[in-house]
C-alpha positions as CSV (number, residue, x, y, z in Angstrom):
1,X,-45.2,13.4,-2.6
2,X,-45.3,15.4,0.6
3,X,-46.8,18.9,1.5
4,X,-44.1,20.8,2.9
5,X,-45.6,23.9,4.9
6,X,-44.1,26.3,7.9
7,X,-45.1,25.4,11.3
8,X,-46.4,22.1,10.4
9,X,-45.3,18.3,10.3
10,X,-43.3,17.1,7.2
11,X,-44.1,13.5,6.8
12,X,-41.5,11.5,4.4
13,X,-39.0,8.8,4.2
14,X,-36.8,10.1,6.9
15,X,-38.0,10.8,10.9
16,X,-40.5,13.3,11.6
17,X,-38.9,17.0,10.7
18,X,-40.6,20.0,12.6
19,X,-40.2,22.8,10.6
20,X,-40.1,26.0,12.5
21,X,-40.7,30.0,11.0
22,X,-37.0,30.4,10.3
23,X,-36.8,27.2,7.9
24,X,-34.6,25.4,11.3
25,X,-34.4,21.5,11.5
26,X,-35.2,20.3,14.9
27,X,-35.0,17.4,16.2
28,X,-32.7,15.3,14.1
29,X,-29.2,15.9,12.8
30,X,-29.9,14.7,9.4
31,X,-32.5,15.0,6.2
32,X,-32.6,13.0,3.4
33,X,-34.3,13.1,0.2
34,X,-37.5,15.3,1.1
35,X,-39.4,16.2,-1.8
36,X,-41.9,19.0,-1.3
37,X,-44.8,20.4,-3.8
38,X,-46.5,23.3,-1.4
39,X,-44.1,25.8,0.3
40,X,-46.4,28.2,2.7
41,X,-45.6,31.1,4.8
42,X,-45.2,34.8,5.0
43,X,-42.7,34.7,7.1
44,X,-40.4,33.4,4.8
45,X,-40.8,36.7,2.8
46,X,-40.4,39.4,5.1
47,X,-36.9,37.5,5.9
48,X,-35.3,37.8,2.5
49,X,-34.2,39.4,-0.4
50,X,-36.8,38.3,-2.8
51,X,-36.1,40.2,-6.1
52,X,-38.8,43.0,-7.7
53,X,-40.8,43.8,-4.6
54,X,-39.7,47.6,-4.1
55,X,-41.7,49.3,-6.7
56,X,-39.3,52.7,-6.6
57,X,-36.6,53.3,-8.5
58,X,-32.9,54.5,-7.5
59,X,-34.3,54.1,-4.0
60,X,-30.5,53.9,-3.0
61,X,-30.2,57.3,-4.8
62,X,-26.8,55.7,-6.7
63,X,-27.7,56.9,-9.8
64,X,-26.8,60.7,-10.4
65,X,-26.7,61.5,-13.9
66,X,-27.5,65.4,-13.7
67,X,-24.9,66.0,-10.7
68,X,-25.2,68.3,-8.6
69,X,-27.9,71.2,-9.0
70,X,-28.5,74.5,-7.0
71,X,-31.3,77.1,-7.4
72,X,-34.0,74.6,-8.0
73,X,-37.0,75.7,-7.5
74,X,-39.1,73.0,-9.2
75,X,-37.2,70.3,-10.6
76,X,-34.7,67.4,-10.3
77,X,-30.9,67.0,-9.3
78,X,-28.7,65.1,-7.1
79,X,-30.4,61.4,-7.1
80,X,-32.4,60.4,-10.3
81,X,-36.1,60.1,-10.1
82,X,-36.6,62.3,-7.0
83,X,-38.1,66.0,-7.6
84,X,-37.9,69.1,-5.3
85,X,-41.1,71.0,-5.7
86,X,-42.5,74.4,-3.9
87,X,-44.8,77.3,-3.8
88,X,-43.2,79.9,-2.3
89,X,-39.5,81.5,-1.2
90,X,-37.5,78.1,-1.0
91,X,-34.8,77.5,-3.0
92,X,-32.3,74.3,-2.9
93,X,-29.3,72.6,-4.0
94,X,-30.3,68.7,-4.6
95,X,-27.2,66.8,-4.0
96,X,-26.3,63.2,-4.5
97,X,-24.5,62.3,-0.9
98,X,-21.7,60.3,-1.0
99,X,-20.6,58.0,2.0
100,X,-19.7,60.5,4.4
101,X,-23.2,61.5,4.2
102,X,-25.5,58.4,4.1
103,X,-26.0,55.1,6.5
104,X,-23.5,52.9,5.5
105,X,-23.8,51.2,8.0
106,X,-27.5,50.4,7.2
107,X,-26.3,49.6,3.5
108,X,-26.2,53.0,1.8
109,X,-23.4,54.8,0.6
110,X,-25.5,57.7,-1.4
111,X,-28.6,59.5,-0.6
112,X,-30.5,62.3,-1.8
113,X,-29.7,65.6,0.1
114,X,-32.0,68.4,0.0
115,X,-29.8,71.7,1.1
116,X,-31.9,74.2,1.8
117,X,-30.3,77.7,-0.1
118,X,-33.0,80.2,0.2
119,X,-35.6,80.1,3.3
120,X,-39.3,80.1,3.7
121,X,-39.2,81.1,7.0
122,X,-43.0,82.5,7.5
123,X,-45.0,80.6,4.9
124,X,-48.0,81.9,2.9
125,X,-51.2,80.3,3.3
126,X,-50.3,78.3,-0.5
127,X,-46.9,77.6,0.0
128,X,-46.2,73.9,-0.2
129,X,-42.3,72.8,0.1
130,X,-42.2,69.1,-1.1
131,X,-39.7,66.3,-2.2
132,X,-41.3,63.5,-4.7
133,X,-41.0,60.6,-7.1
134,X,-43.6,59.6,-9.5
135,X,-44.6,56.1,-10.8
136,X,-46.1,55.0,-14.2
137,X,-49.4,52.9,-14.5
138,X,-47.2,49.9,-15.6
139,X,-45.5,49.5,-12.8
140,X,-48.1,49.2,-10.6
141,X,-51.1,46.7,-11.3
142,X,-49.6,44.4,-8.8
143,X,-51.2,46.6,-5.8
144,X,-54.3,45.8,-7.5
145,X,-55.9,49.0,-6.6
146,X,-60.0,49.9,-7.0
147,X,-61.0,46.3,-7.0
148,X,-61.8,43.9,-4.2
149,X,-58.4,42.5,-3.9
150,X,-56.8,45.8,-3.3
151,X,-53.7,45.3,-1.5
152,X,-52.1,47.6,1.6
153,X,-49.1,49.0,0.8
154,X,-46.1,49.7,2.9
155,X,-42.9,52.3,2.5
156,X,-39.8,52.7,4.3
157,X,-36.8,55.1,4.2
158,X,-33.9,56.4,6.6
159,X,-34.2,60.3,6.8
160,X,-31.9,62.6,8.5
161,X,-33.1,66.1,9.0
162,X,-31.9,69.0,10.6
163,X,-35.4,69.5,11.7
164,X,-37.3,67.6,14.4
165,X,-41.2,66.9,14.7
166,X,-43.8,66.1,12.9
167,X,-43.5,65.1,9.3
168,X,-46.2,64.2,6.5
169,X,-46.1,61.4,3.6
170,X,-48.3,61.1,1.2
171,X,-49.7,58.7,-1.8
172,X,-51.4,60.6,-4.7
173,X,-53.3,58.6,-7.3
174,X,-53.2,60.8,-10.5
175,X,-55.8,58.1,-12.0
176,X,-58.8,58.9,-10.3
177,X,-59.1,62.7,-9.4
178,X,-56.0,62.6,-6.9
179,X,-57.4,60.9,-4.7
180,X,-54.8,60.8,-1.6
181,X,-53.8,59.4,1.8
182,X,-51.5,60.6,4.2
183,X,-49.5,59.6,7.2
184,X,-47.4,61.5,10.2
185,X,-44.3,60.3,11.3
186,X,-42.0,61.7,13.6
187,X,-38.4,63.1,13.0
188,X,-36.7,62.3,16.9
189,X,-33.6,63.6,16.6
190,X,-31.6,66.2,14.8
191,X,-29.2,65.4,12.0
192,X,-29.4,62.0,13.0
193,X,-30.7,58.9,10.2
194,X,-33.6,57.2,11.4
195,X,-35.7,54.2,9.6
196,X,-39.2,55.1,9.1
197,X,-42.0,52.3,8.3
198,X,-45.4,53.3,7.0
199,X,-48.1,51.2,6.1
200,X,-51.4,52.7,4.1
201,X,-54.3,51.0,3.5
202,X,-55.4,49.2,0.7
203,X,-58.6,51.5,-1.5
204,X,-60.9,49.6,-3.3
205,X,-62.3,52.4,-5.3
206,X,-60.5,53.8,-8.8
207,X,-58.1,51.4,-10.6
208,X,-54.8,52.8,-11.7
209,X,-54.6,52.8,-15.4
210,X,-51.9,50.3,-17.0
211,X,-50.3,52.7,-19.3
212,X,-46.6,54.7,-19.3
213,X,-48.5,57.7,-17.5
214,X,-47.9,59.5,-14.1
215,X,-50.5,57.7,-12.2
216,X,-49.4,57.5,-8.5
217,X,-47.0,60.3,-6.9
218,X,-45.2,59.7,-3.5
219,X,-44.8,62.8,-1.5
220,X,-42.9,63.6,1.6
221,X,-43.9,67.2,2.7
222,X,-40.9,69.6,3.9
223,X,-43.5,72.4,4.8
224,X,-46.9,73.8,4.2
225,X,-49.1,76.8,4.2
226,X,-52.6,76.9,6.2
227,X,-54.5,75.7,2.8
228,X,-52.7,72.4,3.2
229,X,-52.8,72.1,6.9
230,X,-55.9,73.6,8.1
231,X,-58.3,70.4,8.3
232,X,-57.7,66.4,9.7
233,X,-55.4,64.5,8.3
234,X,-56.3,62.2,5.7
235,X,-55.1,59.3,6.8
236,X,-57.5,56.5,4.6
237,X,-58.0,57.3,0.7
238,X,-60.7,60.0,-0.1
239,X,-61.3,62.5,-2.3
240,X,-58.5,65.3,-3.4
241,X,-58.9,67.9,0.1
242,X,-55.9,70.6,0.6
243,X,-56.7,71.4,3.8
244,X,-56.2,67.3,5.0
245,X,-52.9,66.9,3.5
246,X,-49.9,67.8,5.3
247,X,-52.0,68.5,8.9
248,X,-48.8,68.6,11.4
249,X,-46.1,69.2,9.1
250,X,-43.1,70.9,10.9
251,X,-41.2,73.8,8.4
252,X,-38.3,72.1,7.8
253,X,-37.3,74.8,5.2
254,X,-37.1,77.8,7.4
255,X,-33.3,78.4,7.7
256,X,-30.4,78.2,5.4
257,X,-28.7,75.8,7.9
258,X,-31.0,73.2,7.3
259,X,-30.6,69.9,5.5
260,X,-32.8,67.0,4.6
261,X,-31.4,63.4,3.2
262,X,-33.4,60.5,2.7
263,X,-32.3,57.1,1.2
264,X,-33.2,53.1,1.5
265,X,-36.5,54.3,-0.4
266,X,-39.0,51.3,-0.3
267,X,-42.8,50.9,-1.4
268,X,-43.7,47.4,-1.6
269,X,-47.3,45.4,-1.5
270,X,-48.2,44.1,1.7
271,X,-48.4,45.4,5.4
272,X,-44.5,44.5,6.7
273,X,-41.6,46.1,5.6
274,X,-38.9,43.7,4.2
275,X,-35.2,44.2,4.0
276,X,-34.3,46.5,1.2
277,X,-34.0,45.1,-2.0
278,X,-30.6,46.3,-3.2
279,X,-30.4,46.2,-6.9
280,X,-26.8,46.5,-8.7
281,X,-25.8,49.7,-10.8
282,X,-26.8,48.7,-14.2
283,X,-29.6,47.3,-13.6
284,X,-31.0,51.2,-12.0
285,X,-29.4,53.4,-14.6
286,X,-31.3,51.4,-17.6
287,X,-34.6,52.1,-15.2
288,X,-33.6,55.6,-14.6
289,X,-32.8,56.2,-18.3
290,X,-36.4,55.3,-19.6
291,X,-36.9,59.1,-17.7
292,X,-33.4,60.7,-18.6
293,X,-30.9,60.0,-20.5
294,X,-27.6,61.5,-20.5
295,X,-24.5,61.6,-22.6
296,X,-21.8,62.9,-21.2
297,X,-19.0,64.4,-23.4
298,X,-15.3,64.2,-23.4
299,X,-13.1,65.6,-26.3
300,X,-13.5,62.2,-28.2
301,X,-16.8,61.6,-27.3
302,X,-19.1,60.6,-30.7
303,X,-22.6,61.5,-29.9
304,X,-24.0,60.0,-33.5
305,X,-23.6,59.3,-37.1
306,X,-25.8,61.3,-39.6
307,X,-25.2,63.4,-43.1
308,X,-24.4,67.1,-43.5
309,X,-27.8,68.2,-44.5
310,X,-26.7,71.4,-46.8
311,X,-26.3,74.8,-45.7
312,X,-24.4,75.0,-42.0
313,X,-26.2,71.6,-40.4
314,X,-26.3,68.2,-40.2
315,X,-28.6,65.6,-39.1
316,X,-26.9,63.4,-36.2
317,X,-29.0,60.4,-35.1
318,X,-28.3,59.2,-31.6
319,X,-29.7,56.3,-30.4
320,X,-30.7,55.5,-26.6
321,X,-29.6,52.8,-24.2
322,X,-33.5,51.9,-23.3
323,X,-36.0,52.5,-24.8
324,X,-37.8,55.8,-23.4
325,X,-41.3,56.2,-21.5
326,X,-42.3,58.3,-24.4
327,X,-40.6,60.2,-27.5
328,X,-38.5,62.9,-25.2
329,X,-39.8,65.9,-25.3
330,X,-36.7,68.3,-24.5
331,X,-33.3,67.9,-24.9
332,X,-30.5,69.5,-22.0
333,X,-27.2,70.7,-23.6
334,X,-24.3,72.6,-22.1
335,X,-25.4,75.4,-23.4
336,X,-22.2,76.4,-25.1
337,X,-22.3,76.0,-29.2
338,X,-18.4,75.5,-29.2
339,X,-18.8,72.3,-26.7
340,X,-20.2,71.1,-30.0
341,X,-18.9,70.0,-33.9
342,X,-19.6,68.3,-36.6
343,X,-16.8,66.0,-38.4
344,X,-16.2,64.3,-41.7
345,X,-12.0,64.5,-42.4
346,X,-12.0,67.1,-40.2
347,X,-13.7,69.6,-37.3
348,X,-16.4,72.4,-37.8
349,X,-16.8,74.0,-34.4
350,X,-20.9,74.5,-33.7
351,X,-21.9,77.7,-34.0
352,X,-25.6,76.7,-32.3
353,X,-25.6,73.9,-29.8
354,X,-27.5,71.1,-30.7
355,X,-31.5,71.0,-31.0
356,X,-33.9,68.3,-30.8
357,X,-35.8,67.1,-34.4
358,X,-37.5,63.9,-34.9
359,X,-37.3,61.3,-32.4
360,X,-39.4,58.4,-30.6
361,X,-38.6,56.0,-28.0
362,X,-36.0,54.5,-29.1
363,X,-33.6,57.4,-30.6
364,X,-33.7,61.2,-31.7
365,X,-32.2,62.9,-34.7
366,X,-30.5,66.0,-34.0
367,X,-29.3,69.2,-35.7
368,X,-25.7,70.1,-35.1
369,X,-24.9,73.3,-36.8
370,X,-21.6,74.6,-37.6
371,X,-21.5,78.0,-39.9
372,X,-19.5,78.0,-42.7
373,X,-18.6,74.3,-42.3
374,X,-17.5,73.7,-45.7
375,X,-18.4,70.1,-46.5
376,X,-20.8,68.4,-49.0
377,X,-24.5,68.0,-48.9
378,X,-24.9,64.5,-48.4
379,X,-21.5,64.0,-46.6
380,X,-21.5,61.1,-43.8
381,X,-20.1,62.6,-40.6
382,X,-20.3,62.6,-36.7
383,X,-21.8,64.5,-34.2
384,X,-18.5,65.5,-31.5
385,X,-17.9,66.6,-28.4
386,X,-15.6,69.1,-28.0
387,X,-15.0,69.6,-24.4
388,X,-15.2,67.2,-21.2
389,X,-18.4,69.7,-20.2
390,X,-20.4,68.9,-23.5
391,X,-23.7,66.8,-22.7
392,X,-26.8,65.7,-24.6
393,X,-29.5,64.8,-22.3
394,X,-32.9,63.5,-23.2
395,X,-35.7,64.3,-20.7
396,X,-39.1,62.2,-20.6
397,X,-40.1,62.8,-17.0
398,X,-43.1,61.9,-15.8
């Protein structure tokens, strides 16, 4: 049996095959029976879509599941998993961009757009202005960190920015007294996308715990105050230092006219970015939902199944799609008790809207309460929407 490796001679049965980097035949117009044990190259990798190497998720910002939200200040909206955060004046709009907003060209048809509402225009010394995404220990023993195999780790991402200059990313590892590292990159041209490929280095020191914990934050800085820009940029892991983090950064946030999108969101082990690793819609809404998980209602939407517990409530259990990071610890309504009811034969409109009771990772029980509803304790019934606006959404962000 033969060794079959790039860039060498394949001895077998047949003439002499020379096998070149992109897998092409040369020198004879046919190959027969080649049996190979030993396939070596890393070419062969950076050249195609092998499956599970982009360690973000919704990095094609499909997924969307709170909408549209405006006057965030800290928080998440638009594309799952990504999380506008500031100290300061800014406030935004997070948006999930449809086609006529992202590269489709390049493969995208969504991205997350940052739409800046309320200006920073002369930042405070502590004033940070930064978009996010946060990964779990689990998810990330492959990069092998604080040992002597530590691996070098490599992002890429389209941006389009109103703003040009000089822009700061940066890795955070909440394991080991956020330790960070951080790299410029250069927005060229206004309001126009632009692939951007970063490589950081590997760091032997502090392993990331394996565990369903924040334990490594990506963050690309829209602006930053003197305590965060006064020093050198850290640009190989050290110790937590303010003033190295976002040396450079441009204030992208200083004008209501200005936008920021970013999509194709990669971070992958290794020093060369590959193609994008395009995952379908399912398979990124059960990721997503391990963080948030949302119900939407319509006027014959059945949230659960549960008993009327005496008095004006009953206990709904609703069960999840995946199973959670961790029991939720809030749930999002509508807001509105009479998006709500509870039904045996018939409706009792809620006079509350739901609230959260027990629960792990797997489902929650609820309290729907209606006043007055007039049914039995002990009653089977459903939990009900009663309007296309009703939601129950389950939040166990990291």
């Amino acid at each position: 049996m033969s060794t079959l490796k790039v860039n060498t001679v394949l001895s077998a049965d047949t003439p002499t095959v020379n096998i070149t980097d992109g897998l092409n035949v040369t020198g004879v117009s046919t190959v027969a029976n080649i049996t190979a044990t030993t396939l070596t190259s890393t070419n062969i990798v950076n050249a195609t879509s092998l499956s599970h190497r982009n360690l973000i998720i919704n990095g094609a910002m499909q997924v969307a599941q709170r909408g549209d939200t405006a006057s965030v200040t800290s928080g998440y909206g638009g594309a799952d998993r990504f999380k506008f955060d500031r100290d300061g004046a800014t406030a935004v709009t997070l948006k999930q961009g449809g086609a006529s907003d992202s590269p489709v060209s390049e493969g995208f048809s969504n991205c997350q757009h940052v739409d800046i509402t309320t200006a920073d225009t002369s930042m405070g010394s502590a004033n940070y202005n930064l978009l996010t995404t946060r990964l779990e220990g689990y998810n990330l023993q492959g990069i092998q960190k604080g040992t002597a195999n530590a691996r070098e780790l490599t992002l890429s991402f389209y941006i389009k920015s109103t703003v040009t200059g000089t822009y700061i990313v940066e890795l955070v590892d909440q394991s080991n007294s956020s330790r960070h590292v951080n790299k410029a990159y250069t927005v060229s041209a206004s309001n126009t996308w632009e692939k951007k490929e970063i490589t950081f280095p590997a760091d032997t020191t502090g392993t990331i715990t394996s565990d369903q914990n924040r334990r490594l934050d990506i963050n690309w800085w829209l602006g930053a105050g003197s305590t965060y820009n006064s020093g050198t940029l850290q640009t190989s892991w050290g110790a937590d230092t303010n003033a190295n983090r976002a040396v450079g950064q441009v204030n992208a946030v200083n004008s209501t006219s200005n936008d920021i999108m970013i999509t194709g969101v990669q971070l992958e082990v290794g020093s060369v970015a590959t193609p994008f690793e395009h995952r379908n819609y399912g398979e990124e809404l059960e990721q997503c939902s391990r963080y948030y998980y949302r119900i939407n209602g319509s006027n014959l939407t059945y949230f659960g199944v549960g008993n009327i517990d005496g008095g004006n409530e009953a206990q709904i259990l609703v069960k999840f799609a995946t199973s959670m990071r961790e029991p939720p610890s809030s749930l999002e309504t509508s807001g509105t008790a009479n998006h709500y009811t509870i039904r045996v034969r018939g409706n009792a409109t809620g006079t509350s809207v739901p609230t959260l009771s027990n629960r792990n990772e797997r489902n929650a029980m609820l309290v729907f309460t209606a006043a007055s509803h007039g049914f039995t304790d002990g009653q089977s019934c459903f939990g009900r929407s009663a309007s296309n606006d009703a939601f129950l959404a389950f939040v166990s962000e990291l």
